[in-house]
C-alpha positions as CSV (number, residue, x, y, z in Angstrom):
1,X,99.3,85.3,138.1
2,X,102.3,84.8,135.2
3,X,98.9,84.8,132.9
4,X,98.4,87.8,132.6
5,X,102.4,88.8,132.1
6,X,103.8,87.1,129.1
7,X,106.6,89.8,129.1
8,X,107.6,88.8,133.3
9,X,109.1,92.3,133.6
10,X,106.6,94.2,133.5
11,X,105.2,93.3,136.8
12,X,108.8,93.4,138.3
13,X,109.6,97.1,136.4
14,X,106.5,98.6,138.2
15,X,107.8,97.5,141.5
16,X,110.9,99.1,140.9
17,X,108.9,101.9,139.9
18,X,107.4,102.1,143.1
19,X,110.9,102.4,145.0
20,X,109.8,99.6,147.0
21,X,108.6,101.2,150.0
22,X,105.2,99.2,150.9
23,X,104.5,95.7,152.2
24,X,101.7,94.0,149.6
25,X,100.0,93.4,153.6
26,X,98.9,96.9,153.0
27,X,96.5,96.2,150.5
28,X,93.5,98.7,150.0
29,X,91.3,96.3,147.9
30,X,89.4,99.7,145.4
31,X,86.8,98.4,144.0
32,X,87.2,99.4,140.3
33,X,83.9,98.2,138.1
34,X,84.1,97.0,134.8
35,X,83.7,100.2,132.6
36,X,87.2,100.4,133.8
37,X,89.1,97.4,134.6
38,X,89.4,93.7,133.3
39,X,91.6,92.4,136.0
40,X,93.4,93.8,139.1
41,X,97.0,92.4,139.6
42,X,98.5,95.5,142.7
43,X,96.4,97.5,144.5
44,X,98.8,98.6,147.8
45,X,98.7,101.7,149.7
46,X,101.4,103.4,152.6
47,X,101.1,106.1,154.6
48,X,103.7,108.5,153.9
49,X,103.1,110.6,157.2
50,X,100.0,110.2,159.1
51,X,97.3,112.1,156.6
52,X,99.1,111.3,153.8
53,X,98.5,107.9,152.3
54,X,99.5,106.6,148.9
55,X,97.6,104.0,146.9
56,X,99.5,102.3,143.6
57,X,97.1,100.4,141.3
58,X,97.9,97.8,138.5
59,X,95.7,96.0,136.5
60,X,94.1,95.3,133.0
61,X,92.1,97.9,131.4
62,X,88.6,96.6,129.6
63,X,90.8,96.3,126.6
64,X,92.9,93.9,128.5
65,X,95.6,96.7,128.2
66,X,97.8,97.5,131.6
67,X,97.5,101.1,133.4
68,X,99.8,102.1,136.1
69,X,97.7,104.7,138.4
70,X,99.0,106.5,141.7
71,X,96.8,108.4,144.5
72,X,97.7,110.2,147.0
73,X,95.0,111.1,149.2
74,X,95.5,114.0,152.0
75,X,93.4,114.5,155.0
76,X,94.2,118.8,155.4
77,X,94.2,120.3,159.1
78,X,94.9,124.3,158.7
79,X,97.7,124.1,161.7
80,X,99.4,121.3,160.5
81,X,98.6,120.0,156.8
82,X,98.1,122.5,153.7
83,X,97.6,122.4,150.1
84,X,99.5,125.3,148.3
85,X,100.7,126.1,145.3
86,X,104.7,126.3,144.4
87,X,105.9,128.0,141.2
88,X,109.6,127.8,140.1
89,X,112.5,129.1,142.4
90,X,109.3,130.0,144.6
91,X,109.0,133.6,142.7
92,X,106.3,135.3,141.3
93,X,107.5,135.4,138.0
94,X,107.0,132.7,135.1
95,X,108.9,130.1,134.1
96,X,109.2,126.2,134.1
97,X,111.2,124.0,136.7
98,X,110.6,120.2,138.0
99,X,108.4,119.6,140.5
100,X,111.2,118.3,142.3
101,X,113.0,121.3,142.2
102,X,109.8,123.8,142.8
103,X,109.2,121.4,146.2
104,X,113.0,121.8,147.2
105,X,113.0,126.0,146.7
106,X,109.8,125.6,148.6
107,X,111.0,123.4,151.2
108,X,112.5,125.4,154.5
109,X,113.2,124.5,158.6
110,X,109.7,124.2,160.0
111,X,107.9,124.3,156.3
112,X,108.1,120.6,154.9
113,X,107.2,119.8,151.7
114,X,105.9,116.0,151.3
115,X,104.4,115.3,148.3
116,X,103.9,117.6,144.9
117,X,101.7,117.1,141.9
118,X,101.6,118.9,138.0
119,X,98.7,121.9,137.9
120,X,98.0,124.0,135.2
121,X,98.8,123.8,131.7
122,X,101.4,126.2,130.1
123,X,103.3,128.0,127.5
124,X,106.1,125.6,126.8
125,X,108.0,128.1,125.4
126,X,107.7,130.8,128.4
127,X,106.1,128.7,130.8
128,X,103.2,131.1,131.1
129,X,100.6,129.4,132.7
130,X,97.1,129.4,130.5
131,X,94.9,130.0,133.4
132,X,94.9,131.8,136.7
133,X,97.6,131.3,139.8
134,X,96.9,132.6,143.3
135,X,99.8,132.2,146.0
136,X,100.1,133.3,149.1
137,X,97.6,135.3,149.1
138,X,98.9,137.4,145.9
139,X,97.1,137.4,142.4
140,X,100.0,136.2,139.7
141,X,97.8,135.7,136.9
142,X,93.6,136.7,136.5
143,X,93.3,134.4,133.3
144,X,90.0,132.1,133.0
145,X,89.5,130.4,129.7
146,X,85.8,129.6,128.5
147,X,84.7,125.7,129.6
148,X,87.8,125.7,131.8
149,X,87.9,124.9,136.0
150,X,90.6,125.6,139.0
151,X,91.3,124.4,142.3
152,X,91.6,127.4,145.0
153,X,92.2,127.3,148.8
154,X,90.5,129.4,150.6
155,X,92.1,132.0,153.3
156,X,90.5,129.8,156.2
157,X,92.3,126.7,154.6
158,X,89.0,125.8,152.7
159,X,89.7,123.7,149.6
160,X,87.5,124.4,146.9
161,X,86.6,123.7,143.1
162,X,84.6,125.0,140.2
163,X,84.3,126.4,136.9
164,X,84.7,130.1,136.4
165,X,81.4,131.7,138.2
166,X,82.6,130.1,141.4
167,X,85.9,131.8,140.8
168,X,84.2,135.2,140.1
169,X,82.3,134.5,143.4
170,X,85.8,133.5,145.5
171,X,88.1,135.3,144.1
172,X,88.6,138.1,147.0
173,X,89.0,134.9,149.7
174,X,91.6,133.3,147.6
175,X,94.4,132.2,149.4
176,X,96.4,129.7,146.6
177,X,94.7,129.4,143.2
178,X,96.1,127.6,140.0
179,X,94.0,126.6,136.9
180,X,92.5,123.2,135.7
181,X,90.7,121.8,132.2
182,X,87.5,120.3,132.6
183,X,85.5,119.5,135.4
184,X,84.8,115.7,135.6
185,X,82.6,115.3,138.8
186,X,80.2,117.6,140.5
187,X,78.3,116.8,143.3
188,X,79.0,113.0,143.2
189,X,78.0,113.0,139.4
190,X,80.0,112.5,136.2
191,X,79.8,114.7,133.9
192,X,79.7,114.0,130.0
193,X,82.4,115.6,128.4
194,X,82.9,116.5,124.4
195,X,83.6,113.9,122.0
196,X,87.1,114.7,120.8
197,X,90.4,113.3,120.2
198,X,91.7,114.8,123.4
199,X,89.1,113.4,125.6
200,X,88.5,110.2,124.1
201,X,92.4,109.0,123.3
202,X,94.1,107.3,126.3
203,X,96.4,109.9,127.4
204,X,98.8,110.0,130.7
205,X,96.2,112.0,132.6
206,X,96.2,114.1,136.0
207,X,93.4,114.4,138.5
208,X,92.5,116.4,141.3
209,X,89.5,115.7,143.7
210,X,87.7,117.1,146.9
211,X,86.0,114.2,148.9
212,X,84.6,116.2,151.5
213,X,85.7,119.9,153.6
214,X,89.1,117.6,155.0
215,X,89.8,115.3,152.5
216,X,91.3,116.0,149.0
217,X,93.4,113.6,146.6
218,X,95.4,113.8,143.3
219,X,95.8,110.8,140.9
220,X,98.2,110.5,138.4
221,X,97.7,108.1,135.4
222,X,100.7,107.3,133.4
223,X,100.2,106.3,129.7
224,X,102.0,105.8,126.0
225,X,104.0,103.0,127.2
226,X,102.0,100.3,126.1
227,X,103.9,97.6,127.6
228,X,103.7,99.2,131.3
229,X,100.9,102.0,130.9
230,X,98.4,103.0,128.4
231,X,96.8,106.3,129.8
232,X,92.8,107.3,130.4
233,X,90.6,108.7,128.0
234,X,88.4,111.4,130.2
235,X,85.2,109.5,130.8
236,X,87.2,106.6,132.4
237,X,88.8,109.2,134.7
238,X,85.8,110.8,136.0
239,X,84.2,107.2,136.8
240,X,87.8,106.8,138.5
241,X,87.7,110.1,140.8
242,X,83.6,108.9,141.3
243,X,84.9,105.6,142.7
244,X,88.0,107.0,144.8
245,X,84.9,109.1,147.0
246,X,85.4,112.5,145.2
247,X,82.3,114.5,145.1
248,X,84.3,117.7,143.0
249,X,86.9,116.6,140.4
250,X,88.6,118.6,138.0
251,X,91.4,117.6,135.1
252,X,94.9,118.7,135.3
253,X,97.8,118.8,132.6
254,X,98.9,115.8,131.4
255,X,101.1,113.6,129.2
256,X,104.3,114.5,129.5
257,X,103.8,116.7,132.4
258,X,102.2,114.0,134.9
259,X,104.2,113.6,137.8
260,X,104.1,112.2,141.3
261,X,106.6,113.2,143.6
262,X,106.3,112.4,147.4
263,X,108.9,112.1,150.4
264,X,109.9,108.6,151.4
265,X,110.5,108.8,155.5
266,X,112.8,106.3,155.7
267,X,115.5,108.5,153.1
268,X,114.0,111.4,154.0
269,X,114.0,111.9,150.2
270,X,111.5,112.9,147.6
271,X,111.1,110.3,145.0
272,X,109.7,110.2,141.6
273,X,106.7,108.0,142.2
274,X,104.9,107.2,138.8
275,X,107.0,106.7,135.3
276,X,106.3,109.8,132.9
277,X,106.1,109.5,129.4
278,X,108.8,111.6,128.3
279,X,111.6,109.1,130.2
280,X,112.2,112.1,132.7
281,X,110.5,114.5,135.1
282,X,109.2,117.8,132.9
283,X,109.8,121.1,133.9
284,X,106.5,123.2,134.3
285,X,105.1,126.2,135.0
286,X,103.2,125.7,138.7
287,X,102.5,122.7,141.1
288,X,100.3,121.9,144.0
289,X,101.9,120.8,147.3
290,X,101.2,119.2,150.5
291,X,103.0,121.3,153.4
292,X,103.5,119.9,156.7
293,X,104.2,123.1,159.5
């Protein structure tokens, strides 16, 4: 094993990282081929409550480069596990707050927040959200930009996403609704995306994925710290969502803004699971949330 760490803390940092709170005895073994990985050194998972797992990965890109990724998968059930969205101070207005902070406003007596990921990208200035946002029910914002996707739930507690035709075609049954960037899977396949810099740089990257009407996940990739984690470029990321079992997949913001949060039972605490680039959670404009009733 030291081998592959000639600088011995990084292994131990992304422990740390971690907060400590699996047994390496709860190893998932993801099979990650070789379009994305050279060599896997962690691969654990925990459950956080029983629907919510967590899965930490480590290893060696194919550039022999490490990448620190983090998935949390959900398995919904209307009456007692739901994806929403939160928004700062849990208003209807825009602005920008920490996910930590959106999950607490949000987080009431019989109405328990467990985990939060970023969602849409925004105005940084007036944390305006650049596409659509849906919640509770109530239209916010009716924005879809061209070549752009969301991720909506359905007033039956559906989860669904698209680009903007299934949108037009939902829209009235929208329950929760925020916006996404590109689509990366459909129907099991990858699908190619432009060649630009913002696609093909390794860049801290957010995910969101549907693996079937009960199952959804969220992956966060962190990135720009080239001794811990240099980021995905978008192809890599769609063959990543493919191999996690998601059959829909859609981009989410990301550098700076990708962030893992998700309650740790023991503390009954939220903690900061992944390491964003910026040294510190960001505030943003909107967030998706698992809710336990």
């Amino acid at each position: 094993m030291k081998k592959f760490f000639r600088k011995g803390l990084i292994r131990v940092h992304f422990i740390l990282v971690l907060g400590v709170v699996f047994t390496f005895s709860d190893a998932q073994s993801i099979r990650l081929d070789s379009a994305l990985m050279n060599k896997m050194i962690l691969d654990t998972s925990f459950q956080i409550i029983p629907g919510v797992t967590e899965t930490n990965l480590y290893y060696l890109n194919t550039e022999g480069k490490p990448e620190a990724v983090y998935i949390l998968k959900i398995k919904l059930k209307r009456r007692l596990l739901r994806l929403e969205a939160a928004t700062p101070f849990n208003k209807d207005t825009f602005c920008r707050q920490t996910i930590t902070d959106q999950m607490q406003w949000e987080n009431t007596p019989g109405y328990h927040v467990i985990a939060g990921v970023n969602a849409d990208f925004f105005d940084m200035k007036s944390g305006v959200p650049e596409e659509m946002e849906w919640k509770g029910g109530k239209m916010l914002k009716d924005d879809f930009l061209p070549h752009r996707s969301f991720m909506g739930v359905l007033k039956n507690g559906k989860v669904i996403m698209g680009d903007s035709l299934l949108y037009i075609r939902k829209k009235k049954y929208l329950e929760e609704a925020l916006g996404g960037n590109q689509l990366l899977l459909k129907n099991g396949k990858v699908i190619p995306q432009l060649h630009n810099s913002f696609n093909l740089t390794r860049h801290p990257r957010t995910a969101a994925g549907i693996i079937n009407k009960h199952m959804v996940l969220f992956v966060v990739i962190d990135g720009r710290q080239p001794e811990y984690s240099n980021g995905m470029p978008l192809d890599e990321l769609a063959r990543l969502m493919q191999i996690l079992g998601a059959r829909t997949a859609i981009n989410l913001d990301g550098g700076g803004s990708s962030t893992l949060v998700s309650l740790d039972e023991k503390t009954g605490k939220w903690l900061l699971r992944n390491k964003p680039s910026g040294k510190r959670e960001r505030a943003v404009t909107n967030a998706w949330i698992v809710v336990k009733y």
